[in-house]
N, C-alpha and C positions, 0 to 999 in steps of 0.2 A: 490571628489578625495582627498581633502587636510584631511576630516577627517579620510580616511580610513589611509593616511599617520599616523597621529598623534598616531591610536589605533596599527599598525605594530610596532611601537619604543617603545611606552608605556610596549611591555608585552616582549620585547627585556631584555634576563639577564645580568646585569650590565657588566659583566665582557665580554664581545662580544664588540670590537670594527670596527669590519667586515663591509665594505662597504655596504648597501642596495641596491637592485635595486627591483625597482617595473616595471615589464612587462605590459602595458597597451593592448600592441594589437601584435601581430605577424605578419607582415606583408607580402607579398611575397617579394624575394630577387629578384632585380632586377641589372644586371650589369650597370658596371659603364660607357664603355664606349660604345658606339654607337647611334644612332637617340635620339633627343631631344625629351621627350612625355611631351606634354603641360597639363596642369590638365584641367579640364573638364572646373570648373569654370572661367568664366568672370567677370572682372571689369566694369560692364554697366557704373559707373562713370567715365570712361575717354572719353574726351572727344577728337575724332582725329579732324587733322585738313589738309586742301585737299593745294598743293604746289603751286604757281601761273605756267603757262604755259611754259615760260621760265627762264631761272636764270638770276636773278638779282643781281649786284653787288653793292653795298651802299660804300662809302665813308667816311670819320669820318669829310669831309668837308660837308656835307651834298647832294653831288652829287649820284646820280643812272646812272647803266648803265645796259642794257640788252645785251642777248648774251649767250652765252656757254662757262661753265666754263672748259678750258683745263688743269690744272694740277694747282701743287702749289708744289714749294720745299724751305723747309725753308732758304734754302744759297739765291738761286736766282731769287724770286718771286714768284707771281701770274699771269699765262697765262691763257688771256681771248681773245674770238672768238666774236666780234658784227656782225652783219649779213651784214653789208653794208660795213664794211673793208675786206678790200684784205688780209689782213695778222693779226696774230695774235698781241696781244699786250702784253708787261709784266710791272705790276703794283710793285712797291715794297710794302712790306706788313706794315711797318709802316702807310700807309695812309689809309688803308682798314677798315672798320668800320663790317662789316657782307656780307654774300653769306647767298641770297631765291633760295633753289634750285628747280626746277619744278620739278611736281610730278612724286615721284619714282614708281617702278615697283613693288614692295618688300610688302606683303602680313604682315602690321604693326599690323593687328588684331590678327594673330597667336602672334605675337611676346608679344601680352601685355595680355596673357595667361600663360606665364611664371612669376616666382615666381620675387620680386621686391627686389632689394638688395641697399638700400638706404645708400653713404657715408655721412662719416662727413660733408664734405663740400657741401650736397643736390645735389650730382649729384646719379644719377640712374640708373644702369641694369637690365636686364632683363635675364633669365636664369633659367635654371633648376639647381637645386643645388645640385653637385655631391660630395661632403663632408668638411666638416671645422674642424677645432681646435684650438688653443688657436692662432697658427700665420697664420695660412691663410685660404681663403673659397676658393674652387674652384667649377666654375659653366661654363656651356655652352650654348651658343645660337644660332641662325643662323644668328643674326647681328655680333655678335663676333667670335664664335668657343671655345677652351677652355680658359677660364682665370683665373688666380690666383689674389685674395686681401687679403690686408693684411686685418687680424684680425681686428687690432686694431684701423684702421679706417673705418671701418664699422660702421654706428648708428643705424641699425635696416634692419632687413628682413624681408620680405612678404614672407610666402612659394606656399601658394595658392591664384592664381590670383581673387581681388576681396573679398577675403574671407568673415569675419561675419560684413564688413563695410555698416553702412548704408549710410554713406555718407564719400568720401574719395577728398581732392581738396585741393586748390582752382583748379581749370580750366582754369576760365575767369570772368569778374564781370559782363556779360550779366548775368548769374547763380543766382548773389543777387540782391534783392532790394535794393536800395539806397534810403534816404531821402533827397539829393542835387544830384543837376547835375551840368556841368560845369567842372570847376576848381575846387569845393570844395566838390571832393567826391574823395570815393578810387580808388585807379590805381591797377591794375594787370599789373606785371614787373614778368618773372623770376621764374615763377611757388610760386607767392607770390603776398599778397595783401600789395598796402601802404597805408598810411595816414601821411599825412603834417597839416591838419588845423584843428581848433576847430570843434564840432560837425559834424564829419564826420561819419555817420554809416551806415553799409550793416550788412544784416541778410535775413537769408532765411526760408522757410517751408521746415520741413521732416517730410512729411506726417505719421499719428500714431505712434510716437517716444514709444518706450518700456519703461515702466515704473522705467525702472532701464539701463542707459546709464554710458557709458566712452565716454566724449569731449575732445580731445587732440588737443595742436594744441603748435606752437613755435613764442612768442614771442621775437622782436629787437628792440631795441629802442636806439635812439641817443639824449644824455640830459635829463629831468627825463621824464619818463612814467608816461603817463595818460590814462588807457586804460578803460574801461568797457566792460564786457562782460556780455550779456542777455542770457537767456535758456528756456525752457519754456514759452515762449514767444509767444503771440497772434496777434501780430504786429510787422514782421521782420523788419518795418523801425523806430522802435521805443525801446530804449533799457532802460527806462524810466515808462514803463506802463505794467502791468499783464504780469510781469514776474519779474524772481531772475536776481536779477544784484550782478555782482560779480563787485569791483571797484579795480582794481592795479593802486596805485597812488606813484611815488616815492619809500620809504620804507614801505608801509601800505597795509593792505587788509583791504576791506569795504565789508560786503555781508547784502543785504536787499531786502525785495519784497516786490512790488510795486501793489496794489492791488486796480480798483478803489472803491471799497465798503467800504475797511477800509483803505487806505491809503498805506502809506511808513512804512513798519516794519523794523527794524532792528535786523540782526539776530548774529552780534557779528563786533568785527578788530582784526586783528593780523600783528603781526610787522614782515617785512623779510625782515631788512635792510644787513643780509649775505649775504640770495640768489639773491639781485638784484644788487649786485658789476661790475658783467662781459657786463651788457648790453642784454642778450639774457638769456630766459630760455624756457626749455621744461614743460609745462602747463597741467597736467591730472588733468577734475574735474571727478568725480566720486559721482555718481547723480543718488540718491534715489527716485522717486517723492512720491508713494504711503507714504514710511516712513519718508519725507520731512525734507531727511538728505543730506549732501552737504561734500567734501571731496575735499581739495584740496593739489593737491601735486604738489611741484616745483621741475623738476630732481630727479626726483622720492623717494623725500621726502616728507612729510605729515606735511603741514605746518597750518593746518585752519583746523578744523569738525566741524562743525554749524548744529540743528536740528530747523527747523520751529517751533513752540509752540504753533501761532498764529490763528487766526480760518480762515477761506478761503481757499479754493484751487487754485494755477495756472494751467490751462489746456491744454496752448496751444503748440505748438509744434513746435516754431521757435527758431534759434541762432544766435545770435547780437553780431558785432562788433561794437564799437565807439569808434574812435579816438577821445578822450576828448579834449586836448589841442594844441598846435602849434608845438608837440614832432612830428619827425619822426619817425614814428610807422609801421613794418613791422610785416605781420602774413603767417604764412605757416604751412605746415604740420598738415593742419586741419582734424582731424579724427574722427568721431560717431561711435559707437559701442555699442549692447546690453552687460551689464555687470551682471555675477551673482548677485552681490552686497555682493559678498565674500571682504574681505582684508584683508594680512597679516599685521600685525600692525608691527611686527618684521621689513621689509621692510626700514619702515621707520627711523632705529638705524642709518643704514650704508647702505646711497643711493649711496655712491659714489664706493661700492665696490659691486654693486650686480645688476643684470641684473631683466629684467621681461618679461616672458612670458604668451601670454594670448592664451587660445585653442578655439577652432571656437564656440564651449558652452559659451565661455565668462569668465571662469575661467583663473582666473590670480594666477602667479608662483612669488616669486624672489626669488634669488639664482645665480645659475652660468650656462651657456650654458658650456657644458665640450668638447661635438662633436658634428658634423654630422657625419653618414654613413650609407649604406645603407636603403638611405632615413628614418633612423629614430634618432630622436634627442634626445639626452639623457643631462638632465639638473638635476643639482644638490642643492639643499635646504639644511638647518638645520639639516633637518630630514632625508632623502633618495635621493640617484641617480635612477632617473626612467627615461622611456623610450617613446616619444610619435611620431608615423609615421608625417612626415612631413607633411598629407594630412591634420591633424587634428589641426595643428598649425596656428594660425590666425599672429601672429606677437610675432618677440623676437626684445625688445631694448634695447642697449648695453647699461648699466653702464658708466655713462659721466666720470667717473673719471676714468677711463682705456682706454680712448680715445686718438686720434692721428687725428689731421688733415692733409692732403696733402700742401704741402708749394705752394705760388703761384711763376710760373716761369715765365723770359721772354720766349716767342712763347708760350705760351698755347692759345688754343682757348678751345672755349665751344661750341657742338656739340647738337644741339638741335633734337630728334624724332618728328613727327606729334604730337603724345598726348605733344609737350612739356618738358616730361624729358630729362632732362641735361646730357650730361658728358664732364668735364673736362682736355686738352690733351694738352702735347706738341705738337705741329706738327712736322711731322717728313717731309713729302710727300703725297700730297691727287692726287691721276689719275683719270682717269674714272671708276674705279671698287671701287676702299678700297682706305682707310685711311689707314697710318701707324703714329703711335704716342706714346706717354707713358706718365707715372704721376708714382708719388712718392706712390700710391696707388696699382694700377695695374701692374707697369712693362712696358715693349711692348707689344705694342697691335694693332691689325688692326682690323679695322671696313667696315663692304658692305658700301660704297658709295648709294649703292639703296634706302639705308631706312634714308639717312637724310632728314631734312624737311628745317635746318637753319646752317648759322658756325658765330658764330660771334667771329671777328679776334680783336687784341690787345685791351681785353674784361678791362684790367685795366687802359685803359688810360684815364683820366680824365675828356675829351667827351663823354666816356660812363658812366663813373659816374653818372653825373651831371644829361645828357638828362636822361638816364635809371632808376636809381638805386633809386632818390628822395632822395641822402643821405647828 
């Protein structure tokens, strides 16, 4: 597709400054408003999870209480019903630590069918997606109804539930192997893995990985990073032995495989003492095996291209985290995907002003997302404005330098679904049915009450730091 782009402009007479559009597919028109239709595809990697029997109230004193949850208004509490009290009681919410609500009614499998609209700040919806532009997307679902987000704090959308992911998580660390137990292995917090101590590593098998992969995933770190990460890998509890270790150490990259016939190769460093200022990057390697070339981009720059030389192959088919040293090390938004092993090299001029999207073939775009509308997504390159149905779009991620996070407020809570994803809200008033809330993202919004799984209340207070976060 990108070469048919490059021979349309080439034969283009100079003097034509006319917008391009390339029509990829014509789809039918579907109206905008009425019944949510879910795409066919499912995300077999999410993993749900079933509510305890009745709600339970947590304390940030470390107190539980069981019972039914009666309302909550942010002026005048939390009313809660225990089974052996005559009356109800009201808790004020500075002391509340989280509500397990017993399992909903609300059919959560439909719901994670719908297309994934990931913020800034790693919280998640779910929705069909009824059009966007430069300031706001709007989508609907039957947890929500309609809603509007802003643009510009959006970090990426799913259009098609599941799409060309071969492996999308974290989930949970039952999922990885670990080579420690105990205290000194990774935790799963928050739809995110951590590590606090010296050799801590999980990695897992995906069974026959494609010969040509995209690993993405989001690196945090408090103090310097010392991270390694393994691919190719024949020993997910060993990020060290037959397989490429990529090494982020501080300001440095290390990339070398490890082979036991011939040993430790090294296959180059490069220094990226800019992009590791902030503490957090977004991490795409871009991984050749047959051509045993390696690509690695920080926020969607192109910092490292290293080609194997050496003789040997790696074969195996696992990916390794290692928490190297005593850094709190946080990983999220871990994603595999089969890759053309196209790249625009352009891309990587100006990552801070340009988007990318990749189509369920595996072909990756950057440039500019300009819309949505009826369901189809028209993005714009160098070269031409063209056109692709949303069905056929694996994933667009916004450009970090035209980003906006949601400010954190007092009453926000965080609203957890069965699979775990997040969303972030003021409280406004939760009853028996909905949620009423808002965020500097969405506006006002209510939510069905049916399909929560978790709420965890004055989610910044220093209690939940410490116990939760590992930070």
């Amino acid at each position: 597709m990108k070469r048919f782009c490059y021979l349309l402009v080439s034969v283009l007479p100079l003097f034509l400054h006319a917008q391009i559009e390339i029509e990829i597919v014509e789809p039918d028109v579907v109206e905008e408003a009425g019944e949510v239709a879910a795409p066919d595809a499912v995300d077999h990697s999410v993993q749900v999870a079933n509510g305890p029997e009745v709600d339970l109230l947590h304390f940030l004193n470390g107190d539980r209480l069981s019972g039914a949850l009666q309302g909550i208004e942010a002026e005048s509490g939390l009313v809660w019903k225990h089974p052996d009290a005559k009356e109800e009681t009201v808790y004020a919410l500075e002391n509340l630590k989280q509500i397990q609500f017993k399992a909903g009614t609300a059919d959560v499998e439909d719901l994670l069918k719908l297309a994934r609209i990931e913020l800034t700040n790693g919280d998640q919806y779910r929705g069909r997606i009824v059009r966007m532009d430069s300031e706001s997307l709007v989508f609907e679902s039957p947890l929500t109804g309609k809603v509007t987000v802003r643009s510009d704090m959006i970090h990426s959308i799913r259009p098609v539930a599941g799409s060309n992911a071969i492996y999308s998580g974290p989930h949970e660390m039952e999922e990885w192997e670990q080579n420690n137990s105990g205290d000194n292995k990774w935790e799963f917090k928050n739809n995110a893995m951590y590590s606090s101590n010296h050799n801590q590593i999980a990695g897992m098998n995906l069974d026959d990985l494609p010969e040509k992969i995209s690993f993405d995933f989001t690196v945090e770190w408090r103090g310097n990073v010392n991270l390694q990460v393994g691919f190719w890998g024949r020993d997910p509890k060993n990020v060290n032995q037959n397989c490429y270790t990529l090494a982020i150490q501080n300001s440095y990259l290390r990339c070398y495989r490890n082979y036991n016939k011939i040993g430790r190769n090294d296959l180059g460093n490069a220094q990226v003492r800019e992009q590791m200022q902030d503490g957090k990057l977004d991490v795409r390697l871009l991984l050749n095996r047959e051509a045993k070339e390696i690509l690695v981009l920080f926020d969607g720059q192109m910092v490292a291209r290293w080609n194997d030389t050496f003789d040997g192959e790696i074969k195996g088919d696992a990916i390794i985290f290692g928490g190297m040293g005593n850094t709190a090390t946080k990983i999220s938004r871990i994603r595999v995907r089969e890759w053309d092993g196209e790249f625009d090299l352009d891309q990587s001029e100006k990552p801070n002003a340009m988007d990318q999207l990749i189509t369920l073939n595996g072909d990756v775009f950057a440039g500019t997302l300009e819309k949505i509308e009826v369901d189809l997504l028209h993005f714009k390159n160098d070269f031409a404005v063209f056109q692709v149905p949303l069905d056929r779009v694996s994933e667009v991620s916004f450009s970090k330098g035209t980003r906006a996070e949601p400010r954190l407020q007092a009453g926000d809570v965080e609203i957890f679904l069965p699979n775990k994803e997040r969303m972030t809200l003021q409280l406004t008033k939760l009853d028996n049915r909905e949620f009423t809330g808002s965020s500097e993202a969405t506006g006002e919004i209510t939510l069905l009450k049916k399909y929560f799984f978790e709420m965890k209340l004055n989610p910044y207070d220093d209690r939940h730091m410490v116990e939760e976060d590992g930070w």
